[in-house]
C-alpha positions in Angstrom: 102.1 116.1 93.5 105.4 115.5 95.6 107.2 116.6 92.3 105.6 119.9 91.6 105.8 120.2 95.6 109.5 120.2 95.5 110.0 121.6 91.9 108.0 125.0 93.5 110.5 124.9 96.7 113.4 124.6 94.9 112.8 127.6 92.9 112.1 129.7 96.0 108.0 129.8 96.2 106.6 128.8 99.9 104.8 125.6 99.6 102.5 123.4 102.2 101.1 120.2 101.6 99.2 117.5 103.1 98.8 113.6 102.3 97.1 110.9 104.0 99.5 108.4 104.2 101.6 110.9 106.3 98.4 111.9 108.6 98.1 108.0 109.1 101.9 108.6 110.2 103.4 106.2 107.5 106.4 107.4 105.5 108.5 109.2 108.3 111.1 110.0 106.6 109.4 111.6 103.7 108.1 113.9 106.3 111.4 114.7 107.6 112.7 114.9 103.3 110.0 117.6 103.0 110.8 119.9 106.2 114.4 119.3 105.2 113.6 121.0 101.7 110.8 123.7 103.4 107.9 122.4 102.5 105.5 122.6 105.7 103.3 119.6 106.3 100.0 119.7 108.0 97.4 117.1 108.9 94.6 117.3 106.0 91.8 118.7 108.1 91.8 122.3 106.1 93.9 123.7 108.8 96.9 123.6 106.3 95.4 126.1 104.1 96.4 129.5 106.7 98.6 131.9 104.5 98.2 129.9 101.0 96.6 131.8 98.1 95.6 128.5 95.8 95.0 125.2 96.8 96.4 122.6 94.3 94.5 119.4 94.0 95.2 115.9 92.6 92.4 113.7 90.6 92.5 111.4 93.8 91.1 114.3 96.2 87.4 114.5 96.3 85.0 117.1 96.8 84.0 116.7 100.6 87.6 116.5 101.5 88.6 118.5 104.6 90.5 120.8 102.4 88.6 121.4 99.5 85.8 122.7 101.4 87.4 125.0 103.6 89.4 126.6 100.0 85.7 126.9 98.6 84.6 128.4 102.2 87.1 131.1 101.8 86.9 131.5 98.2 90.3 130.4 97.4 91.2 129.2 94.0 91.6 125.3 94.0 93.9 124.2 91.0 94.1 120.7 89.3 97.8 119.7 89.4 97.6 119.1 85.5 96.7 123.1 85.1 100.0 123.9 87.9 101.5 121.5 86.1 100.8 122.9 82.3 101.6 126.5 84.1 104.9 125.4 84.8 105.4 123.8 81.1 104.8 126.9 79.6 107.3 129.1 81.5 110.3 126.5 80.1 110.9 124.4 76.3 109.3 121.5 77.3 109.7 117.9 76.2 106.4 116.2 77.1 106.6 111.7 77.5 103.5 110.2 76.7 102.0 106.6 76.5 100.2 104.2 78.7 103.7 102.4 79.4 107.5 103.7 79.9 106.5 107.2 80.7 108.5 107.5 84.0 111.3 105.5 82.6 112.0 107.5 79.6 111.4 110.7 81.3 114.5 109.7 83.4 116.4 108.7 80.8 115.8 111.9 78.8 116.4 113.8 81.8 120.1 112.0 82.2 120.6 112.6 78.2 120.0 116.2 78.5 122.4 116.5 81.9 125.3 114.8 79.7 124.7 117.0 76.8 125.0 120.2 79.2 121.6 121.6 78.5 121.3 121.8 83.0 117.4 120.7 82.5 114.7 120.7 85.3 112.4 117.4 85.4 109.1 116.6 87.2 107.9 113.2 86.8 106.0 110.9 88.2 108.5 108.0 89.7 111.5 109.0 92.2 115.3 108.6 89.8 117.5 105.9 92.0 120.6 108.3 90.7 118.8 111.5 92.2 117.9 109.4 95.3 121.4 108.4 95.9 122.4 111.9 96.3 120.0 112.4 99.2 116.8 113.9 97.2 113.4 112.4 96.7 113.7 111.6 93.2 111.2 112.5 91.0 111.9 116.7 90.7 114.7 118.8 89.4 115.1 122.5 89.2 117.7 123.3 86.5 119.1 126.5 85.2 119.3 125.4 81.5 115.7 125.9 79.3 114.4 122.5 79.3 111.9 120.7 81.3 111.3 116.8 80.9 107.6 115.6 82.1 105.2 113.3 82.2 101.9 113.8 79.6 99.4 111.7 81.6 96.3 110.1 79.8 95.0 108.2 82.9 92.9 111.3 83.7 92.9 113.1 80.1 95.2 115.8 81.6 97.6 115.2 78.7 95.7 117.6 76.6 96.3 120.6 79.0 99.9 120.5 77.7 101.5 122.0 74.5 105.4 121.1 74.5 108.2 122.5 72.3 108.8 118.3 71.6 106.0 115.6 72.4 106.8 111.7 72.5 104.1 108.7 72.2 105.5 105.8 73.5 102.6 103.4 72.7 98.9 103.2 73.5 97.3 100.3 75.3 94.3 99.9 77.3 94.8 100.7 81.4 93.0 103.4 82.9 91.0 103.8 79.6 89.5 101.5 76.7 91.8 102.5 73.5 88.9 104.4 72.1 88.6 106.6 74.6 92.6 107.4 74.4 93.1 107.8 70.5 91.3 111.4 71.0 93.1 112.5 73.4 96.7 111.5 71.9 95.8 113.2 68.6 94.7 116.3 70.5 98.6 115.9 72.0 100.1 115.2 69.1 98.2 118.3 67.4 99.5 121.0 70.3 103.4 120.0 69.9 104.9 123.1 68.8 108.7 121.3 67.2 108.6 118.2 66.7 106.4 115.0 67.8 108.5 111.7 67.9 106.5 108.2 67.7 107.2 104.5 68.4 106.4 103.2 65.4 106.4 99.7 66.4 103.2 100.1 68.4 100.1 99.9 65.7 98.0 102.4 67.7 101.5 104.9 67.6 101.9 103.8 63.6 98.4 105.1 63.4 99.1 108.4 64.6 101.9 109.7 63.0 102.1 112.1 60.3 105.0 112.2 57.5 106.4 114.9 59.4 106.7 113.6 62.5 109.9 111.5 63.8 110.0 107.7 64.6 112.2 105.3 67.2 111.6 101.8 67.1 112.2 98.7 69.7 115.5 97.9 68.6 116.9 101.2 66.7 116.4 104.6 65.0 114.4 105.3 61.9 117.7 105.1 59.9 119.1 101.9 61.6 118.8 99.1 63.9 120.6 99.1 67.1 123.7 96.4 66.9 125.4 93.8 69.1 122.7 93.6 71.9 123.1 91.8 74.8 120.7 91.3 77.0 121.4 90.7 81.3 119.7 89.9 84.3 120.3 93.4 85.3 121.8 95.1 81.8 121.2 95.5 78.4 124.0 96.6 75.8 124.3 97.8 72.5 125.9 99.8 70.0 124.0 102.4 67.5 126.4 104.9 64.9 129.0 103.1 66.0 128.8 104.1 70.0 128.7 101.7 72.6 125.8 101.9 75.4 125.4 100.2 78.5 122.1 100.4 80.1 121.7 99.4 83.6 118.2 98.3 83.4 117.1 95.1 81.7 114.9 93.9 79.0 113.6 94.8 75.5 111.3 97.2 76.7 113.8 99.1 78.3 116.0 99.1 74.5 113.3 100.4 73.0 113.0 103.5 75.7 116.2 104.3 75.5 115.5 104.5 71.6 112.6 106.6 72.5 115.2 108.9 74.4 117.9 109.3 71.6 115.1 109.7 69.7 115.1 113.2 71.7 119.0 113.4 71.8 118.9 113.5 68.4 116.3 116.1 67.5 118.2 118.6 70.1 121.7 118.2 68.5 123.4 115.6 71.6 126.7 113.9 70.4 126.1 110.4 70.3 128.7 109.8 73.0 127.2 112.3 75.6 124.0 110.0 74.7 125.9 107.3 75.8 126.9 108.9 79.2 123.8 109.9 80.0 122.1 107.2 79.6 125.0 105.1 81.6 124.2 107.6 84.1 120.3 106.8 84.6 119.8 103.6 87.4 115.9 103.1 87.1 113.4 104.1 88.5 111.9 103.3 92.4 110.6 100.1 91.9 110.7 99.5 88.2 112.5 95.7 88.2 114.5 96.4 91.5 116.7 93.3 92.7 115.6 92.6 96.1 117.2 90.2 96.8 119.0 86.5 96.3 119.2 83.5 99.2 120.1 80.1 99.0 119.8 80.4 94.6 115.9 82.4 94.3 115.5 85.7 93.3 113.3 88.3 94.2 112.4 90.9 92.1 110.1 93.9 92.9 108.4 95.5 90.0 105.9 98.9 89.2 103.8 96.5 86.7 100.6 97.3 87.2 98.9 96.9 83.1 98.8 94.1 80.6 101.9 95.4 78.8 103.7 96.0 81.8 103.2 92.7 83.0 104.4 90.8 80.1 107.7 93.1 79.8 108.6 92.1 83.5 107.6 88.5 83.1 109.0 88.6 79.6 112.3 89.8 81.3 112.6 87.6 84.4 112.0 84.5 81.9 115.0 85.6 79.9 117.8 83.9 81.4 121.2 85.5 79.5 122.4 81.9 79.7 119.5 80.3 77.4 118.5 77.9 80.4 115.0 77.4 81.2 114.3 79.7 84.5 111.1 78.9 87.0 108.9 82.3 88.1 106.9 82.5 90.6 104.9 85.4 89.8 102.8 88.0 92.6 100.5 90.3 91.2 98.6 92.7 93.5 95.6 93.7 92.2 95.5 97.4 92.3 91.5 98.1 92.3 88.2 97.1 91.5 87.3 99.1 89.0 90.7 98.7 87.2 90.2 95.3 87.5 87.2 95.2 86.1 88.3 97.3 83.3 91.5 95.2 82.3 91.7 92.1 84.7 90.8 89.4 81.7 93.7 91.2 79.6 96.4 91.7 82.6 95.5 87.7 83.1 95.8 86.5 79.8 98.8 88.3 79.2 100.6 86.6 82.6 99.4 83.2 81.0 100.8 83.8 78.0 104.3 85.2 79.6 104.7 82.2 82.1 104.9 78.3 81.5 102.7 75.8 82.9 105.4 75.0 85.5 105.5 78.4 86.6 102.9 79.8 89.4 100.8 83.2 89.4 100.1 84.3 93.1 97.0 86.8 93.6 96.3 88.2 96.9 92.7 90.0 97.4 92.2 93.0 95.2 93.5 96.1 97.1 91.2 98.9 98.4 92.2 102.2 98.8 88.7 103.5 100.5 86.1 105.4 98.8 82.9 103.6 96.8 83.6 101.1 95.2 81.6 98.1 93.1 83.6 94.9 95.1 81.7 92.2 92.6 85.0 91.0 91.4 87.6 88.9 93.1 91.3 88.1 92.9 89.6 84.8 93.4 87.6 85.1 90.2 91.1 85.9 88.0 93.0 83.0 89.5 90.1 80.9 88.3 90.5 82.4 84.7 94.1 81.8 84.7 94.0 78.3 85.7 91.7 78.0 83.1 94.0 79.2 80.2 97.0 76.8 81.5 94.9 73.4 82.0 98.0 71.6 81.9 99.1 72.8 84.9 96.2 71.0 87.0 94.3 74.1 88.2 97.6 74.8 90.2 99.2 77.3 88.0 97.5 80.7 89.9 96.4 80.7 93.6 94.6 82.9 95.5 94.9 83.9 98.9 92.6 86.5 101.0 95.8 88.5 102.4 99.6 89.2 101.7 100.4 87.0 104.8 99.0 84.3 103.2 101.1 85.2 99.6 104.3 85.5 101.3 104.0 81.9 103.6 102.8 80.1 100.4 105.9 81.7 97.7 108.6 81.0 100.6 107.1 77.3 101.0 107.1 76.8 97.1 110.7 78.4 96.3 113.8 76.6 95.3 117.2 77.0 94.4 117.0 78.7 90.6 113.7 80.3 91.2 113.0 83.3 90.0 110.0 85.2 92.4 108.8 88.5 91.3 105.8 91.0 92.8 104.2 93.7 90.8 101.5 95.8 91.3 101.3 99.7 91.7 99.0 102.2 94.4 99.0 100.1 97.5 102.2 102.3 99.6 102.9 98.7 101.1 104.3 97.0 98.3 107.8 98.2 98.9 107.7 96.7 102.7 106.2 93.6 101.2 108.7 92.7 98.8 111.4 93.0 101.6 109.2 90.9 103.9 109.0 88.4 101.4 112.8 88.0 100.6 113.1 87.8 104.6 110.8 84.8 104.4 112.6 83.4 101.6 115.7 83.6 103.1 115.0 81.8 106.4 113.1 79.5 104.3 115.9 78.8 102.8 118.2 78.5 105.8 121.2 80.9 104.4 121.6 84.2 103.2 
């Protein structure tokens, strides 16, 4: 919403918005980002709405919302953002990242290609770009004067179908908001409205499954006509060299390798000199909160991660484990629960997967599951998944995962536990605190520890 928000002001339309968060006054200086840029802000009591002729809408806003009402009261159009959003697509060539996993990642990376190659793109997405955020925007919107625009295809809500892009990428397809039966549909239906040229990871089964003998492939660790050479793999890098061009990624892990395939994958199919590939991607520094270094007193880490899914989850743990040095490396390992239902969608596979990432000698820390308001079935318990992960790591004594009612509680117990060569990383997505607690957690750490 904050993308399309900005995307509209920079190209000159009058925009107003409201957002809860901000009517609870949290996020000052987003407030301040927004008047800076002309969007007007107003409490989200309907009151807003004066001089607007639609009222755009995310999947999050219900029906008796202050807003809605009053736009039905005056007979005001009310517009999913997936329809503004699939509006705007069709006014540009658009390149269209889809997948349960890497979405926001690749769309920056893509983004950054295109920049290097000249082509001046525009980009809405759904994560804020650290490069784009170092230059005093929000992040996560672009308004160039070239023909392309990178987004996001989003299957969480379906809204994925609404689009028809010049070039469409499937990164993978796992189960998160949806079971995989539900998705296939949908990503077929995608696949089926790309007008140029579909591009697939065919090292995902569910991707392999999907593609036709006309559409392109990228793989983990290369293109369809070669694997990617001489990679090295950092705490906080990953290099390689493909057709004989070096790359340096600043963002770690084998997941990340296999986005930027995804993205050259696109480089390719639009003509970009291997070398402008290479500057691009150089170019992009992650994503907000995707593996951000907090943090490092008296020899522990801190890491603060989006990972919020079973595949994410094991990437980032897969990633922290990976000490460049081939020494073993301790974790201790937060994940916040991001909702009941989610969790009772996916909470046995998001667990087993952490088991299966971490060692018995490593610790899984599980505050209670968060609630963002609304209905909702509250049966299950971060309680009940530290009690399945302790039972998939017996070894450990039933002290592998703990639980603990509130982030307080989490933050005491992980500074108590550190020591020197620890690695300590939270993940979890939705709950706006996560940032703040990450840095209140390396404060603990540090004074824990007695040095910075």
């Amino acid at each position: 919403m904050s993308a399309l928000a900005q995307y509209l002001a920079f190209q000159g339309s009058a925009v107003a918005g409201s957002d809860r968060s901000l009517d609870r006054g949290a996020e000052a200086d987003k407030r301040a980002y927004f008047e800076r840029i002309g969007v007007r802000l107003s409490p989200q009591d309907g009151t807003g709405l004066d001089g607007c002729t639609c009222l755009v809408v995310s999947t999050a806003i219900e029906e008796a919302n202050p807003e809605v009402q009053r736009a039905r009261a005056l007979g005001m159009p009310i517009v999913h953002r997936s329809d503004l959003l699939a509006e705007l697509a069709r006014r540009k060539k658009t390149i269209a990242i889809s997948g349960t996993s890497g979405k926001s990642t690749v769309t920056g990376m893509v983004w950054h290609v295109l920049q290097a190659g000249g082509l001046e793109p525009s980009l809405i997405t759904g994560a804020n770009l650290n490069s784009l955020m170092a230059e005093g925007w929000l992040g996560n919107a672009r308004a160039g004067s070239g023909e392309w625009l990178c987004i996001e295809a989003d299957e969480s809500d379906g809204s994925l179908i609404k689009y028809s892009p010049e070039i469409g990428v499937i990164l993978n397809v796992e189960k998160d908001h949806k079971e995989i039966a539900e998705l296939i549909p949908l990503f077929i239906r995608f696949r089926d409205q790309t007008s140029r040229r579909v591009i697939v990871n065919a090292d995902d089964a569910h991707c392999e499954a999907l593609r036709r003998p006309e559409d392109a492939v990228f793989r983990g660790a290369g293109m369809a006509d070669g694997p990617a050479q001489r990679v090295r793999y950092g705490d906080w890098e990953t290099a390689f060299t493909l057709g004989g061009t070096d790359f340096i990624l600043n963002v770690p892990g084998k997941h990340n390798l296999a986005n930027a395939m995804a993205a050259l994958a696109i480089g390719r199919e639009l003509g970009i000199p291997l070398e402008a590939c290479a500057r691009g991607l150089a170019a992009y520094r992650g994503v907000e909160r995707r593996h951000v270094r907090v943090g490092e007193a008296g020899g522990v880490t801190v890491v603060d991660d989006f990972a919020h899914n079973p595949a994410k989850v094991q990437a980032c743990l897969a990633t922290v484990k990976a000490a460049p040095d081939g020494r073993p490396r301790r974790v201790l390992a937060i994940f916040h629960p991001h909702g009941f239902a989610p969790m009772k969608l996916m909470g046995e596979d998001l667990i087993r997967g952490a088991a299966e990432a971490l060692d018995a000698g490593d610790r899984l820390f599980l505050p209670e599951i968060y609630y963002a308001g609304g209905t909702a079935d509250k049966s299950i318990s971060s309680a009940d998944l530290a009690q399945a992960a302790n039972a998939l790591k017996p070894q450990a004594g039933g002290a592998f995962a703990r639980f603990f009612p509130t982030k307080d509680e989490v933050i005491a117990a992980v500074a108590a536990e550190a020591r020197p060569g620890d690695w300590v990383v939270s993940m979890g997505a939705r709950d706006p605190s996560l940032g703040d607690f990450a840095a209140r957690l390396f404060a603990a750490i540090r004074a824990a520890r007695g040095r910075a």
